[in-house]
C-alpha positions as CSV (number, residue, x, y, z in Angstrom):
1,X,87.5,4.2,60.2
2,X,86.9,7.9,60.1
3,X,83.1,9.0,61.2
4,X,81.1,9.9,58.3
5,X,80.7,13.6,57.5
6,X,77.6,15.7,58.9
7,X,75.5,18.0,56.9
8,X,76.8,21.4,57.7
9,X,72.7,22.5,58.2
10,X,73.6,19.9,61.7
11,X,73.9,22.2,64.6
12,X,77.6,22.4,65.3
13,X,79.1,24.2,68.4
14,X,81.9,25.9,65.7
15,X,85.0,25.4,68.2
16,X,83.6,25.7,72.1
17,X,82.6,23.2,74.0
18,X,80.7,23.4,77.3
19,X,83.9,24.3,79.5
20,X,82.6,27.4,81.2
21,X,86.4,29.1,80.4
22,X,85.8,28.3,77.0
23,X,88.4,26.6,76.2
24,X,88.7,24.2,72.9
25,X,89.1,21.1,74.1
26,X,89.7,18.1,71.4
27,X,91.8,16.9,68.5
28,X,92.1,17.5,64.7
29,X,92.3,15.4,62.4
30,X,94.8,16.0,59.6
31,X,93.0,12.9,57.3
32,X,89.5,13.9,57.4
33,X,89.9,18.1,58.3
34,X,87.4,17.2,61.7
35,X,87.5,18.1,65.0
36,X,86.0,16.1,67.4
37,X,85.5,18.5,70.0
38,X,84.6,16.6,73.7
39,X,83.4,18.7,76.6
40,X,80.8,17.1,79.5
41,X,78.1,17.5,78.1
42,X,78.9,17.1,74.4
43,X,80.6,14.5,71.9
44,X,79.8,16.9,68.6
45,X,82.3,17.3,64.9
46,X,83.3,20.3,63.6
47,X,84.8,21.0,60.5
48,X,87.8,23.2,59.7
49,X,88.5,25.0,56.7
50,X,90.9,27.5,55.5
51,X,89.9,31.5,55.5
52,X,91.8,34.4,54.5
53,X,91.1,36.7,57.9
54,X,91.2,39.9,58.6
55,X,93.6,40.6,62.1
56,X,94.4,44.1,61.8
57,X,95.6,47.1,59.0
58,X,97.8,45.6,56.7
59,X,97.4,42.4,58.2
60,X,95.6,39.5,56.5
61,X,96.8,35.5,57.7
62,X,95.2,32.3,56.3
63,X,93.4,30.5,59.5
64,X,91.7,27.6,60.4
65,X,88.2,28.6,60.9
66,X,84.6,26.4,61.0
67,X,83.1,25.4,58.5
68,X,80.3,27.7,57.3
69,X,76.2,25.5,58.3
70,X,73.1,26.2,57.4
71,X,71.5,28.8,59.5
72,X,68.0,29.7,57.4
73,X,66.0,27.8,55.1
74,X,66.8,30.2,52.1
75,X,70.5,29.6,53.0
76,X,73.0,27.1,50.7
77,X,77.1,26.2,51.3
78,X,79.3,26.5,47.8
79,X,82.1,24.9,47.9
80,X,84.5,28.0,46.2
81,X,86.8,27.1,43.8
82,X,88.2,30.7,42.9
83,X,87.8,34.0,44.4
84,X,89.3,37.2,44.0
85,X,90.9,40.1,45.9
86,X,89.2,43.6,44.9
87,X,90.0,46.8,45.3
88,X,87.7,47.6,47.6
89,X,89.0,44.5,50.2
90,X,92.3,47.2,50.1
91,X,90.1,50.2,52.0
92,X,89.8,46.7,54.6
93,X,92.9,46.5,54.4
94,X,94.1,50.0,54.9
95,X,91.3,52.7,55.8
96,X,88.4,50.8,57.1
97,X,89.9,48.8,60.1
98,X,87.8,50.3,62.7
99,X,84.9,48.6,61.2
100,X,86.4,45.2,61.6
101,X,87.1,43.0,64.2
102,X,90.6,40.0,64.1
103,X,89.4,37.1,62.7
104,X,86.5,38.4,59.9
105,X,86.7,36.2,56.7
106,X,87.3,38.5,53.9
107,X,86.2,38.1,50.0
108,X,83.5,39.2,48.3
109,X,84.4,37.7,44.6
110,X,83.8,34.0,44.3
111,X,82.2,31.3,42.6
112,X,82.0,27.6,43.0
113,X,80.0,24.6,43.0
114,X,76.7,24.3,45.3
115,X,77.7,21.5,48.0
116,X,74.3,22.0,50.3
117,X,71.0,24.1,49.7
118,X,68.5,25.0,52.4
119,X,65.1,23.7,51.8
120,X,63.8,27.2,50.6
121,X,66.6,28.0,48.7
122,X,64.8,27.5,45.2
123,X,66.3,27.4,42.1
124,X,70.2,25.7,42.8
125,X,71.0,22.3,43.0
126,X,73.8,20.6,45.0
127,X,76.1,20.6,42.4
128,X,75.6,23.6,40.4
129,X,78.5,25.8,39.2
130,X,77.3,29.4,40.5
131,X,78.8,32.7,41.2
132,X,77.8,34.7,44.3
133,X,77.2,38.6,43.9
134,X,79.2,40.7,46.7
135,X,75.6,42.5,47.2
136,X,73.5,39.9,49.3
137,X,69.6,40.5,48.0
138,X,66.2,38.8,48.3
139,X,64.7,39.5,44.6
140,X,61.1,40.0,46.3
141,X,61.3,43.2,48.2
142,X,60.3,46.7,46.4
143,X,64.0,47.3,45.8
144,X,64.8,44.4,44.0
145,X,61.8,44.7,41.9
146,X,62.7,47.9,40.2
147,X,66.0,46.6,40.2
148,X,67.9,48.2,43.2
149,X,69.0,45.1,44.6
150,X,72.3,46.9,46.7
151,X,69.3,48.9,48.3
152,X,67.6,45.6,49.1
153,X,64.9,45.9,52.2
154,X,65.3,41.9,53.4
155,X,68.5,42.8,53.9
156,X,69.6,46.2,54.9
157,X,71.9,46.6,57.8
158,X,69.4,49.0,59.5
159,X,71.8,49.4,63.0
160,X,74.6,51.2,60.7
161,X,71.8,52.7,58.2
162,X,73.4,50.9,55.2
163,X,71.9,49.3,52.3
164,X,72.0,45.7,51.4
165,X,74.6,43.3,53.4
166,X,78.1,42.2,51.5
167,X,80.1,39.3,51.7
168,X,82.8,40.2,53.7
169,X,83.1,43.5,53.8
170,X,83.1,44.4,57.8
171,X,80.1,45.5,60.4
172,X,79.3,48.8,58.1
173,X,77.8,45.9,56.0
174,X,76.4,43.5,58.4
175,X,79.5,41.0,59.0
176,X,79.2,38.0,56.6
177,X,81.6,36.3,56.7
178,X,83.2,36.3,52.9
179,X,84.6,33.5,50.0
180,X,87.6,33.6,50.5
181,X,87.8,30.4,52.1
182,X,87.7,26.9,50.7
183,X,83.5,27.4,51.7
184,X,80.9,29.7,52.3
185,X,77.3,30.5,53.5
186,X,74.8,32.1,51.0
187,X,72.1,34.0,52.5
188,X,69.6,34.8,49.9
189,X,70.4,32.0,47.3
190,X,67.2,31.6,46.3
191,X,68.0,34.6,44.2
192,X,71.2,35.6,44.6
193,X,73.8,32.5,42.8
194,X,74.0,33.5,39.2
195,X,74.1,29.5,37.3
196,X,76.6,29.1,35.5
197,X,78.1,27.2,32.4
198,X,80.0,23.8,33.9
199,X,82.1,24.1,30.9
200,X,85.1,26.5,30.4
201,X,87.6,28.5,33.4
202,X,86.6,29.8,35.9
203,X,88.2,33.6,34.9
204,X,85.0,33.6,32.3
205,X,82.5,34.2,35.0
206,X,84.2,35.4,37.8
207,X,83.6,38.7,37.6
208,X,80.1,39.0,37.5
209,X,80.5,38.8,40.9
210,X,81.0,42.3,41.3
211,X,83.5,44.5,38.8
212,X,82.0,43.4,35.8
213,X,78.7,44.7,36.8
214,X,79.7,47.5,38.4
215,X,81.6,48.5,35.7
216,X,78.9,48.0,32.8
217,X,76.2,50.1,35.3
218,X,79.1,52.6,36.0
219,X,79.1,53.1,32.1
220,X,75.5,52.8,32.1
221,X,75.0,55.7,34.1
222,X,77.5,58.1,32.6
223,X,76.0,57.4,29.1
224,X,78.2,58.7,26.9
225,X,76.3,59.7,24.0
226,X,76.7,58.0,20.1
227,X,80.2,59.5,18.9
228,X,81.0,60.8,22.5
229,X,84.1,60.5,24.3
230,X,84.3,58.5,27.8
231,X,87.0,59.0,29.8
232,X,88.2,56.6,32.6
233,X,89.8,57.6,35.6
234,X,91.7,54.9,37.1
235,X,92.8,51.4,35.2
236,X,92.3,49.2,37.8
237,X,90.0,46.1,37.2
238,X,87.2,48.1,37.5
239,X,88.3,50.6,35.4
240,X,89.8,47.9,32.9
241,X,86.2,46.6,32.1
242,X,84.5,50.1,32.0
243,X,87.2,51.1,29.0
244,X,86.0,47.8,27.4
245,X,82.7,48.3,27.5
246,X,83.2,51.9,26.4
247,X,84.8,50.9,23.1
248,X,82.4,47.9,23.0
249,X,79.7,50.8,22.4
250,X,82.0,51.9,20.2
251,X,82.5,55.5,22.2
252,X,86.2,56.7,21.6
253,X,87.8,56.2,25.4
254,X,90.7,57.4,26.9
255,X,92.5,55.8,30.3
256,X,94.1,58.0,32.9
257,X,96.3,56.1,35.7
258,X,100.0,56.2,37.0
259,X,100.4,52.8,36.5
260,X,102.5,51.6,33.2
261,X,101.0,47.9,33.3
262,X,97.6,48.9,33.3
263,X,97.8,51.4,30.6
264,X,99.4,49.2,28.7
265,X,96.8,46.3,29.1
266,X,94.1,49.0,28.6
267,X,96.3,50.1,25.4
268,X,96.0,46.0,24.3
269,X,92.2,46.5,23.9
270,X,92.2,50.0,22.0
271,X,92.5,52.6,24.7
272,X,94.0,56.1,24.6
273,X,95.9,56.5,27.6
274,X,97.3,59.5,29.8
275,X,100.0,58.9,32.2
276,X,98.9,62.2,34.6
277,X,102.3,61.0,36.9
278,X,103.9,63.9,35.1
279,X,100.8,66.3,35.4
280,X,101.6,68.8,38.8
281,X,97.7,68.7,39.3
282,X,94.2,67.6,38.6
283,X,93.7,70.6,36.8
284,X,96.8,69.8,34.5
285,X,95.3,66.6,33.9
286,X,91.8,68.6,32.8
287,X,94.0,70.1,30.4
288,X,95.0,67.3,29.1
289,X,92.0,66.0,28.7
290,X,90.6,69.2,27.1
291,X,93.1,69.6,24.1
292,X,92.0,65.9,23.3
293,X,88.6,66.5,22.9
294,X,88.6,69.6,21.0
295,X,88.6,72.0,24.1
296,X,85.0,70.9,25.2
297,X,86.6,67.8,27.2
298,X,84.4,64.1,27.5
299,X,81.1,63.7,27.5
300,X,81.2,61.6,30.4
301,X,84.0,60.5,33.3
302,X,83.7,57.2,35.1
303,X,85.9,58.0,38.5
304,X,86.9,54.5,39.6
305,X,89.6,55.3,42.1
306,X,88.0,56.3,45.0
307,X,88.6,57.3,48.4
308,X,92.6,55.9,48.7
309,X,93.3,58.7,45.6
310,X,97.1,60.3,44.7
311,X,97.1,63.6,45.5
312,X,95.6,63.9,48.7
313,X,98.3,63.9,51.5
314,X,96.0,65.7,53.8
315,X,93.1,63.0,53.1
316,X,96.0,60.5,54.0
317,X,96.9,61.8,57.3
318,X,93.8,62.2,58.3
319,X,93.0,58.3,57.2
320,X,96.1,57.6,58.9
321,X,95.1,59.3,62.2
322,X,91.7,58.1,62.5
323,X,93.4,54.7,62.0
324,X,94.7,55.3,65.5
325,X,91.8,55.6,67.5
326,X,89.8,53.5,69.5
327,X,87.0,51.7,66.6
328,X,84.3,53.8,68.1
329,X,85.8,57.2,68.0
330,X,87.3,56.4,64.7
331,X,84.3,55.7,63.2
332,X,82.5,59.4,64.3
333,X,85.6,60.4,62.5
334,X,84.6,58.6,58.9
335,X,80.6,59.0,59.5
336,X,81.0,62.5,60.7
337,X,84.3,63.9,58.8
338,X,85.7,64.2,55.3
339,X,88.8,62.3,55.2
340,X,88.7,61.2,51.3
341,X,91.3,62.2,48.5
342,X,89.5,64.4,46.0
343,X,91.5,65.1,43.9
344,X,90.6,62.7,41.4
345,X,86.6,63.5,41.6
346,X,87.6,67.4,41.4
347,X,89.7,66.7,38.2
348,X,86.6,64.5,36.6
349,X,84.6,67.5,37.5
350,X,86.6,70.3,36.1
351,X,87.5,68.0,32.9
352,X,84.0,67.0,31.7
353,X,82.2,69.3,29.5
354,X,79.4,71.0,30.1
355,X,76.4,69.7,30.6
356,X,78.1,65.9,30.9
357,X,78.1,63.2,33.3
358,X,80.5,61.9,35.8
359,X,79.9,58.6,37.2
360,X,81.1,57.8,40.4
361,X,81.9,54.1,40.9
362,X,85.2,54.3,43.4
363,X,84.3,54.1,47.1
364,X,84.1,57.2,48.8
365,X,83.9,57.6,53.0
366,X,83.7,60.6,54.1
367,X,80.2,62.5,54.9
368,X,81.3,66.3,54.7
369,X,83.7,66.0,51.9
370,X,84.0,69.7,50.1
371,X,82.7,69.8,46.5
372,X,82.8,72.6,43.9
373,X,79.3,73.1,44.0
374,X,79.2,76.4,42.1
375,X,81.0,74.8,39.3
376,X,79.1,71.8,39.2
377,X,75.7,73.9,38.7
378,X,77.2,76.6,36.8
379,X,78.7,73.4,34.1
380,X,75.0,71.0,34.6
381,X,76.9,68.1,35.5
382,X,75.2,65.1,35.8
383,X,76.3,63.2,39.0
384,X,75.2,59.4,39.2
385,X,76.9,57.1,41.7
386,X,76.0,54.2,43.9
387,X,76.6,50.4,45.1
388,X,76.1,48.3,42.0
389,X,72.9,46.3,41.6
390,X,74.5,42.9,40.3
391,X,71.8,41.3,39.5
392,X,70.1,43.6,37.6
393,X,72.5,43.5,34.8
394,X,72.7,39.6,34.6
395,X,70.7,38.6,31.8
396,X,72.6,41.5,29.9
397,X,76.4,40.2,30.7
398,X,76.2,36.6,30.6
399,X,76.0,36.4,27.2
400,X,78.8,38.7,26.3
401,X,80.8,36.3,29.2
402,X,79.9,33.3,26.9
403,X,81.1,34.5,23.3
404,X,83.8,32.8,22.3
405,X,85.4,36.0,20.9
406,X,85.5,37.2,24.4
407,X,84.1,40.9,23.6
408,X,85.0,42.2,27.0
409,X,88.1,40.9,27.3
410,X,87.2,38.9,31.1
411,X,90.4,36.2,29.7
412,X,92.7,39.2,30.1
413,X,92.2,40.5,33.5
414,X,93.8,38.5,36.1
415,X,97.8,38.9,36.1
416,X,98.3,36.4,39.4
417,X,97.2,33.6,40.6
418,X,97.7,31.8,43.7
419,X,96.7,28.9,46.2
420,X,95.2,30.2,49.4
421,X,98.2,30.4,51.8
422,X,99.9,32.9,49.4
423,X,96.7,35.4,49.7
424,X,98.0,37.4,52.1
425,X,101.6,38.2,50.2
426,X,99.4,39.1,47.3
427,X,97.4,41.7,49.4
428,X,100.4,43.5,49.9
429,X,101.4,43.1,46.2
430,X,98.2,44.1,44.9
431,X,98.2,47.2,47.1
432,X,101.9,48.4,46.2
433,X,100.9,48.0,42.6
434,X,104.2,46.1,42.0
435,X,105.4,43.0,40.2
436,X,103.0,44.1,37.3
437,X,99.8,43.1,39.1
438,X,96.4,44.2,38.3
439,X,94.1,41.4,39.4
440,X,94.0,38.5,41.7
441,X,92.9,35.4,41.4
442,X,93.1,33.0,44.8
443,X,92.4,29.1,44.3
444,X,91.2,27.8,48.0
């Protein structure tokens, strides 16, 4: 008979026993996913699950990993039944590598069901159905309380001066290990697991993990005004929900992306859309822009492309060529240098009228990027940006994720979905932009 499974709050030795070379020494078992690793001085189990790593750029493999414990009283383990790949796991993927290290668990996307909670992690039960926000936060510090939870002070990552840590998303952002896996660790979960509904799939809540927040504060802060226009620049799932929630507040919005699938899926829920593939610059795609609104152009511009923009083959090389250095160098080189693709923040700029807003809600990287500064005061733009605060806007989008009617449209989002083994494929899918896919949906 198998032994009985140990509380993952147990202190395991994850993998290495007391051989001084390290080695793994011991056997898994294939009925009961244990290892029963044996060394001289210890006779201890470890449990092995499946992760989605990182191992290099463009290279993502399912491994076995350990199983996720508890480490702090505030901590719980969630057993994750779906999680997501966003855009912002492709800068991992592509741009970022020399902030990662072979064998980082990505995901920052997932929900689940509570299987363990730390005896100060208020608020959950074993058992709950909750969705973890990619931002990891306390809800006591000053940040949280005026509801700047990314900028939480429990959990900065003070050694790379960054704000609050996030699932999976490399050392820039503290190295926690991320969800997509079959489980994870939740710091913070007396505050940060949003309960959920037991009822209905999971593709309802999803998202308010992280792009349906950071879309709805993305429209937030560009506030496009009663009868405005809001344009959205990029159709990816970020950019997706941001259209919705335009038209939701019943602003007249208009899509720009290169993609046909996701202008026609932002077309399916009342979109304009530009295709700007035929436009020779970002100053065409102004234009454009302009003799749709009357010559004034929008009120407001949410940018939700980001650093990887079309457009930019010098930003590429130089992405490219930092890529090649040794992690330390190559990070002086994103800290220190521009290396981002501007083009589509300089088009948002030049197209939004005068005195509007341009919210900025795709990652940037670089720290001396060049901006049209004597444009931007000359027009009064209004530039708003940041990490979204996902808990902040919880109260507000749970609701509008419960309505039968679906007002947001969170049912017509994911175009794939897949068990864990096929994750990496999809990685490469998702960033090609081929076979029609927008958005991701792994099943651990």
């Amino acid at each position: 008979m198998p032994p009985a499974r140990v509380s993952r709050s147990a202190p395991l030795g994850f993998g290495q026993s007391s051989d001084p070379a390290g080695k793994f020494l011991g056997v898994l078992s294939v009925a009961t996913g244990e290892s029963l690793v044996q060394g001289p001085a210890t006779d201890r189990r470890v449990f092995i699950m499946k992760a989605v790593t990182w191992q290099g750029k463009r290279d993502v493999r399912v491994e076995d990993v350990p199983d996720p414990r508890i480490e702090n009283p505030t901590d719980a383990i969630v057993k994750i039944t779906s999680s997501a790949i966003c855009g912002s796991d492709l800068h991992l993927y592509e741009v970022l590598g020399p902030y990662m290290k072979p064998g980082d668990v990505l995901g920052h996307e997932p929900m689940g069901v509570v299987e363990e909670v730390g005896p100060e992690a208020s608020g959950i039960s074993v058992g709950d159905r909750v969705v973890i926000p990619f931002n990891i936060s306390c809800g006591h510090c000053y940040m949280c309380t005026i509801g700047l939870q990314s900028q939480c002070e429990t959990t900065q990552v003070h050694e790379q001066n960054k704000g609050a840590a996030l699932f999976g998303f490399s050392a820039m952002y503290g190295s926690v290990p991320g969800g997509q896996a079959e489980y994870m660790r939740v710091p913070q979960a007396q505050y940060g697991p949003i309960k959920v509904s037991p009822d209905g799939p999971d593709e309802r809540y999803l998202f308010l993990s992280d792009i349906l927040p950071t879309a709805w504060q993305a429209v937030v802060y560009a506030d496009p005004p009663e009868g405005g226009t809001l344009a959205v620049f990029g159709l990816g799932p970020v950019g997706q929900f941001a259209a919705r929630i335009g038209k939701h507040w019943n602003r007249r919005v208009i899509g720009v992306d290169i993609v046909p699938e996701r202008r026609e899926m932002a077309s399916r829920h009342g979109v304009e859309v530009i295709d700007p593939s035929g436009l020779e610059s970002g100053k065409d795609i102004a234009d454009a822009l302009r003799d749709m609104t009357g010559g004034r152009g929008p009120d407001a511009i949410v940018d939700a492309v980001g650093m990887e923009a079309h457009g930019s083959h010098v930003a590429r090389t130089a992405q490219n060529l930092a890529g090649l250095l040794p992690d330390v160098a190559a990070r002086k080189v994103f800290e220190k240098v521009g290396v981002d693709g501007l083009t589509v923040l300089h088009a948002a700029l030049d197209a939004v009228r005068r005195g509007g807003t341009v919210s900025v809600v795709g990652v940037y990287g670089g720290a001396v990027d060049p901006m049209p500064m004597m444009d931007m005061f000359d027009k009064q733009i209004q530039l708003r940006m940041g990490q979204c605060n996902v808990r902040r806007w919880t109260d507000v989008l749970l609701p509008l994720v419960e309505d039968s009617t679906d007002p947001l449209g969170v049912l017509d989002l994911v175009t794939h979905t897949v068990p864990i083994a096929e994750a990496p494929g999809m990685y490469k899918t998702f960033q090609e932009k081929t076979d029609g896919c927008i958005k991701v949906l792994i099943k651990p």
